[in-house]
C-alpha positions as CSV (number, residue, x, y, z in Angstrom):
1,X,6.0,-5.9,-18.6
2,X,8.0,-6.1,-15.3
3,X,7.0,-7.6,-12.0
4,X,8.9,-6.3,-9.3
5,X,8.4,-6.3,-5.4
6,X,7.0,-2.7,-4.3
7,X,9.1,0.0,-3.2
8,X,8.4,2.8,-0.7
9,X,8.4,5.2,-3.7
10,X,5.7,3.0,-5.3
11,X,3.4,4.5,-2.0
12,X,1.6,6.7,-4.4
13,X,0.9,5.1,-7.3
14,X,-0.2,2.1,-5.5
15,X,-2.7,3.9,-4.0
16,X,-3.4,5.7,-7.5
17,X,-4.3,2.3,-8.7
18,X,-6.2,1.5,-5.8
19,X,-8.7,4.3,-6.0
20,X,-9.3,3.9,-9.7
21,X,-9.8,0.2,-9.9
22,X,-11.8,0.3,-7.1
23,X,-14.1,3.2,-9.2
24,X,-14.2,1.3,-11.9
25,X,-14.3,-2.2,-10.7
26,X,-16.8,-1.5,-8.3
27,X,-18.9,1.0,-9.8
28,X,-23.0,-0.3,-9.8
29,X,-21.9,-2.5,-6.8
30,X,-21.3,-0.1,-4.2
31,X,-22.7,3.2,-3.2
32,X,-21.3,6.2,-5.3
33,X,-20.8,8.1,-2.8
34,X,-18.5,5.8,-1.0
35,X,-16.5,5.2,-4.8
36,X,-16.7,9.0,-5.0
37,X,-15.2,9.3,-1.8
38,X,-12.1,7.5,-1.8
39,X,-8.7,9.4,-1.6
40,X,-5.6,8.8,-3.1
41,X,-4.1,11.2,-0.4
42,X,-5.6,9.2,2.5
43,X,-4.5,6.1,0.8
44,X,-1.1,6.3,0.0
45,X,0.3,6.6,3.8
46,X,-1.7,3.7,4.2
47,X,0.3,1.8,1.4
48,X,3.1,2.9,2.4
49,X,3.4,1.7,5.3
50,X,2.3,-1.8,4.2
51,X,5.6,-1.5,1.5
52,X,7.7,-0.7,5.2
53,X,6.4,-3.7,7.1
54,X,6.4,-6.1,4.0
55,X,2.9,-7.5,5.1
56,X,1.2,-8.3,3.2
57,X,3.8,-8.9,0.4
58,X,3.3,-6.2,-2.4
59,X,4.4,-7.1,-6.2
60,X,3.5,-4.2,-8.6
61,X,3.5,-5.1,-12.5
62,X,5.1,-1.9,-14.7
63,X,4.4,-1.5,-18.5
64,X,7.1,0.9,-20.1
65,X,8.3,2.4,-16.4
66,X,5.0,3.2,-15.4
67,X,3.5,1.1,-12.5
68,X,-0.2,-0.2,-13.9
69,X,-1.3,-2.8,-11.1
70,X,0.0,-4.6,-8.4
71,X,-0.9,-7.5,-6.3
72,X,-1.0,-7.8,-2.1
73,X,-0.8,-11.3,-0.6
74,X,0.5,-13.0,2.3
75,X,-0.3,-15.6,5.0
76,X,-4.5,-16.2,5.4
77,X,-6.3,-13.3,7.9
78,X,-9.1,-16.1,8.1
79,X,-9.8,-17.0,11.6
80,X,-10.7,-20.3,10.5
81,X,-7.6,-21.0,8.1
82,X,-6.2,-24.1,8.2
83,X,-2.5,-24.4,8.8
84,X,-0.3,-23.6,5.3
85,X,-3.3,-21.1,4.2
86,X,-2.1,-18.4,2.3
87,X,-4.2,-15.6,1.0
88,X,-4.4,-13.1,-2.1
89,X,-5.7,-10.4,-0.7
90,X,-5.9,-8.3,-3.9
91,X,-5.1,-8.1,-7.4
92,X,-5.7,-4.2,-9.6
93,X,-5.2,-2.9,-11.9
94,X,-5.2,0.6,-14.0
95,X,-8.9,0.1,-16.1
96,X,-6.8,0.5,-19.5
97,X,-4.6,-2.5,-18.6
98,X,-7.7,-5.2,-18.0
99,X,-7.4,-8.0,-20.6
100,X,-3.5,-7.5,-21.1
101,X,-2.3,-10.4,-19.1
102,X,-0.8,-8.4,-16.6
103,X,-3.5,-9.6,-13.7
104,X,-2.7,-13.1,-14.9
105,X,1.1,-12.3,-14.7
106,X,0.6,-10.6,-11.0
107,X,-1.1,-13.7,-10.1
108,X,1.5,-16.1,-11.3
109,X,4.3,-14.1,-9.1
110,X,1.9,-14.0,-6.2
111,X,1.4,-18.0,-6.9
112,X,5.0,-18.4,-7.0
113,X,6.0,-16.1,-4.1
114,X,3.2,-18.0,-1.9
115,X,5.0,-21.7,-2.4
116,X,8.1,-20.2,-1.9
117,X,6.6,-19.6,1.6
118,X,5.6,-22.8,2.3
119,X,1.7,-22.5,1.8
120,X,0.2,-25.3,-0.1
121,X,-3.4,-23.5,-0.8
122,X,-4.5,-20.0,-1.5
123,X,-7.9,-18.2,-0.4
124,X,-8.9,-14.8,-1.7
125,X,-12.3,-13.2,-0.7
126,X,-14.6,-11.6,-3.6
127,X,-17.8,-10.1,-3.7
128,X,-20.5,-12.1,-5.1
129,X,-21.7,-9.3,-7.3
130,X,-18.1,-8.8,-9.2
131,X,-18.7,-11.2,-11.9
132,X,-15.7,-9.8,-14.0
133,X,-13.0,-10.7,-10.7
134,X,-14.9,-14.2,-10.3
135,X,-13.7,-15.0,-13.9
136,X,-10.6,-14.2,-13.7
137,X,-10.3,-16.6,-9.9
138,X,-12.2,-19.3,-11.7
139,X,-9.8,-19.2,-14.9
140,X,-6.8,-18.9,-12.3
141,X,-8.4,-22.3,-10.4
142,X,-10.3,-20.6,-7.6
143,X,-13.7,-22.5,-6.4
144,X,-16.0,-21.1,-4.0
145,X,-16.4,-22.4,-0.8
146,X,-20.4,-21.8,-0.5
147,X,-20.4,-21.9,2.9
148,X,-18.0,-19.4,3.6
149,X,-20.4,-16.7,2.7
150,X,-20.7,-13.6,4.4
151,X,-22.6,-10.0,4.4
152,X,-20.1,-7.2,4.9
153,X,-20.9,-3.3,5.1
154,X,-19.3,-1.1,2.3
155,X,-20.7,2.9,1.9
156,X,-23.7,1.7,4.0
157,X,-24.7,-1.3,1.4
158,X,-24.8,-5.0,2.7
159,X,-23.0,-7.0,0.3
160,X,-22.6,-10.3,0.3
161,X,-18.5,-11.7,0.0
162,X,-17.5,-15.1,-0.8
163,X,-14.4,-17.4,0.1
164,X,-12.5,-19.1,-3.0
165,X,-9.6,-21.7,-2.4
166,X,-7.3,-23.2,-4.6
167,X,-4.8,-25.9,-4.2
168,X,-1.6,-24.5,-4.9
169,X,-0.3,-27.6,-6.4
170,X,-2.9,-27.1,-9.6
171,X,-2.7,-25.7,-12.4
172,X,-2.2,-22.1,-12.4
């Protein structure tokens, strides 16, 4: 497996991976419709243009040239972050790649890449009903932060999204 930053070619199968995680990941959590919905068409100009600006970093992970996941991450979006706060904003992958060690890989460049920049802890936001992603934070270090819960709107379904924080200096 390779780890490599993203490149603006990458535009399309980052949004590929996007859309398909997402229907999988998410499927029985939110609305059909809205998983039924989501374009790879509309997506990929949107990734692209993330790859152009470099923010939020984007690392895609490659199994035999093919591109199967990738991770985003940067400095924290929170309003309330604390100085040094950075922020995985996602990690997907392709459906047929869970429970290869390629999330666990994308996490440990995204880990690296964020002490590199100086942040000493990491946030990520996850809904509370993805029990699957809160294994894999919880095996990677991630607590909740209780009080940092929230109700967000996804495909007209409240859903309720929690914080988790990690101390970058732990154990990865």
């Amino acid at each position: 497996m390779n780890i490599r930053p993203a490149v603006a070619s990458d535009a399309r199968t980052v949004a590929t991976v996007h859309v398909y995680t997402w229907q999988s990941a998410y499927r029985g959590i939110v609305p059909d419709a809205y998983l039924d919905s989501l374009s790879i068409d509309r997506r990929e100009p949107i990734w692209g243009n993330v790859i152009q600006k470099g923010a939020p970093e984007l690392w895609v992970a490659e199994l035999d040239s093919q591109v199967i996941g990738w991770t985003a991450f940067g400095a924290s979006r929170d309003q309330d972050a604390k100085p040094h706060t950075g922020e995985l904003e996602a990690i997907y992958l392709l459906p047929r790649y869970w429970n290869i060690g390629a999330g666990r890989a994308l996490w440990l460049i995204t880990r690296r890449r964020l002490i590199e920049r100086g942040f000493t802890t990491a946030t990520l936001w996850v809904l509370a009903a993805n029990v699957r992603a809160i294994r894999f934070y919880a095996a990677a270090g991630f607590a909740p932060d209780p009080a940092s819960e929230k109700e967000i709107n996804v495909g007209g379904r409240a859903l309720r999204e929690v914080r988790y924080e990690l101390a970058l200096g732990q154990a990865a």
